[in-house]
N, C-alpha and C positions, 0 to 999 in steps of 0.2 A: 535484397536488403537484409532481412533477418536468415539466421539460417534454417532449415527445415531440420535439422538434427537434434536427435531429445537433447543436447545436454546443454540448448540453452536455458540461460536464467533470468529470475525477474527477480525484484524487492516488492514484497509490502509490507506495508503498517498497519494492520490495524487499531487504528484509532482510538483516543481515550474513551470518545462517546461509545466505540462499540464496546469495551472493554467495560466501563460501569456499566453498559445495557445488558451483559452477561452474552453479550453473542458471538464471543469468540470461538468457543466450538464450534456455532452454527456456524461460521464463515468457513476456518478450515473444513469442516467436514463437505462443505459446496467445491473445495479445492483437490481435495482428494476424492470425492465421487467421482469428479471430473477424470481423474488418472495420473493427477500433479504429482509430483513428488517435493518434500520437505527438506530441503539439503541441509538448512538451520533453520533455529529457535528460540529466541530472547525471547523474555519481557523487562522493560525497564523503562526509564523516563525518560523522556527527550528533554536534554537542558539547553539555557536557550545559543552554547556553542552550535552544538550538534543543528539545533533547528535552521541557524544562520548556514550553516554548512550545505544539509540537506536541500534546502530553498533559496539557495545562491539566487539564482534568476531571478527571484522576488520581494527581494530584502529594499530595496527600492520601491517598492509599490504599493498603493495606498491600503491593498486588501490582505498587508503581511500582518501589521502588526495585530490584529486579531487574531490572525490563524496561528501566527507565532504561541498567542498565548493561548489558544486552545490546545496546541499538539504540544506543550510542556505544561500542561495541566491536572496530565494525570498519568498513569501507567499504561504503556501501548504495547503490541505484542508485534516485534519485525521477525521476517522470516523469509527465508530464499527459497524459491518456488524451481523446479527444473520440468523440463518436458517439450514435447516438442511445439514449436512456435507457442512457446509459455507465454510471450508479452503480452501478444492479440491475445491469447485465449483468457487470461488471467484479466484483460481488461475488458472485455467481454463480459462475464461472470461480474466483474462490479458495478459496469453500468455507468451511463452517464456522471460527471460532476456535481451534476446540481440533483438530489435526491427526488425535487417536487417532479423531476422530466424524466426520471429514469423510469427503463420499461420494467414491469412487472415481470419477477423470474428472475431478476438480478439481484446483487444484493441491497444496493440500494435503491433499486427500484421496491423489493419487498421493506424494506426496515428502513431508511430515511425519507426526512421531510424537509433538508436542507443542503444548501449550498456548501457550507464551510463544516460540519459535522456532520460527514459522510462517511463514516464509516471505516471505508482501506483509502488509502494510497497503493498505487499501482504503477512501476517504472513505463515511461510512454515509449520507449525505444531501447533499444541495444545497448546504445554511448550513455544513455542514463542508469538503466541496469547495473551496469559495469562499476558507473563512477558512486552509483547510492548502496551497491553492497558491498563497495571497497569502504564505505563512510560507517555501514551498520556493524560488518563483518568483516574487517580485515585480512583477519588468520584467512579466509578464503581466497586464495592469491587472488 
């Protein structure tokens, strides 16, 4: 399935919640203890194009139009992650979805209490990797 070679890559977001919560450092800096590397680095707002883009698969479903408006509510910080088997490992390190179930030691098992303001967003596969840092980051073939 995925490759074992460093130079795959992943997308995340962190979050507006993490982003007014001030823990944007503490996230990357759990990414790069880790041994990740940063290949890019925005902050900027998600408008509600991009969010419709980004959450294709969701834009239908009863639990978007809230998160739509959470994740263009404020300043988020995306950034492409490389390293080897970056997806697991990068999604490992955030932890469950729902912040009240995630284990402690992750990131939102340490710092959330919710479902929908969780924190990062983490690419779940290879084909979404690919298609969510062609949406973030272009210039990156």
């Amino acid at each position: 399935m995925s490759s074992s070679s460093s130079d795959e890559r992943t997308l995340v977001l962190i979050k507006p919640d993490a982003v007014r919560r001030g823990l944007v450092g503490e996230i990357i800096a759990r990414f790069e203890r880790k041994g990740l590397r940063i290949d890019a680095l925005v902050s900027r707002t998600m408008d509600a194009a991009l969010a419709d883009e980004h959450y294709a698969e969701h834009v239908d479903k009863a639990f978007y139009p809230p998160l739509k408006d959470f994740m263009t509510s404020g300043p988020l910080v995306a950034l492409v992650l490389s390293g080897d088997q970056v997806i697991d490992v990068v999604r490992a390190l955030v932890g469950a979805t729902d912040g009240r179930k995630a284990v402690a030691g992750t990131i939102r098992g340490d710092f959330s209490l919710s479902n929908r303001e969780n924190l990062a967003h983490a690419s779940d596969s290879p084909d979404s990797a690919k298609r969510e840092i062609a949406l973030w980051f272009p210039e990156l073939d």
